[in-house]
C-alpha positions in Angstrom: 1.4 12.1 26.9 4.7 13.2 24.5 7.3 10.6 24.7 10.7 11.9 23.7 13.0 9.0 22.8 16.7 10.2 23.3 19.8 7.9 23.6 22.3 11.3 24.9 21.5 14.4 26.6 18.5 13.5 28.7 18.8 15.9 31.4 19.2 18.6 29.2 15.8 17.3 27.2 14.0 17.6 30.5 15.5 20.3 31.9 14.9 21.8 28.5 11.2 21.4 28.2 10.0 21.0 31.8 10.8 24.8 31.6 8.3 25.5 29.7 4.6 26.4 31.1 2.8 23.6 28.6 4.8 20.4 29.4 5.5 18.8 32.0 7.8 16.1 32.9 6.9 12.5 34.1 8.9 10.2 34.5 12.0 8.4 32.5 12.1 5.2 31.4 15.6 3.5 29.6 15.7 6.1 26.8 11.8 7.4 27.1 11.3 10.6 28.2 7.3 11.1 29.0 5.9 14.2 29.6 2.4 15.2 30.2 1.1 18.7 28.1 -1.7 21.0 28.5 -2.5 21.6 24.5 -4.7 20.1 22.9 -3.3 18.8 19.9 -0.4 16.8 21.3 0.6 15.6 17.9 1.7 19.4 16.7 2.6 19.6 20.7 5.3 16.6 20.1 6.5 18.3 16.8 7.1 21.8 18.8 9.1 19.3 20.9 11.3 17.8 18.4 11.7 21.1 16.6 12.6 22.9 20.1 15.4 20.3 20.7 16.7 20.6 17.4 16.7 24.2 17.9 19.4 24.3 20.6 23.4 24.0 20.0 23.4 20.7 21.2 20.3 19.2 20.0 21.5 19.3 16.1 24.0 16.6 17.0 21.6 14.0 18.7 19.2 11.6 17.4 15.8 11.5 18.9 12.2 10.7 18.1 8.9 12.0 19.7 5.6 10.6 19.6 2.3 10.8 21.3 1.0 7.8 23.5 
């Protein structure tokens, strides 16, 4: 389980990685964001996460923290 913690632009984060075959997303919890993924390493999974986020125009702007639980 990846756990995206994001304070702004949460919709975006899910609507952001739940397109993507290897993640899917769970459910939302205050700032959490949990979604489940089908790779193996879910540590370099959550990284891929972070760095796909920060990839996008808005994402540069935003503070958020991923971690595997």
């Amino acid at each position: 389980m990846i756990v995206v913690n994001a304070p702004l632009k949460a919709q975006d984060i899910i609507d952001l990685i739940n397109s993507q075959d290897e993640y899917t997303f769970v459910e939302k919890k205050g700032m959490k964001l949990f979604f489940e993924t089908t790779r193996e390493d879910e540590t370099q999974a959550a990284r891929d996460v972070r760095e796909h986020i920060k990839s996008q125009p808005w994402g540069m702007g935003i503070f958020i923290h991923t971690e595997v639980q």
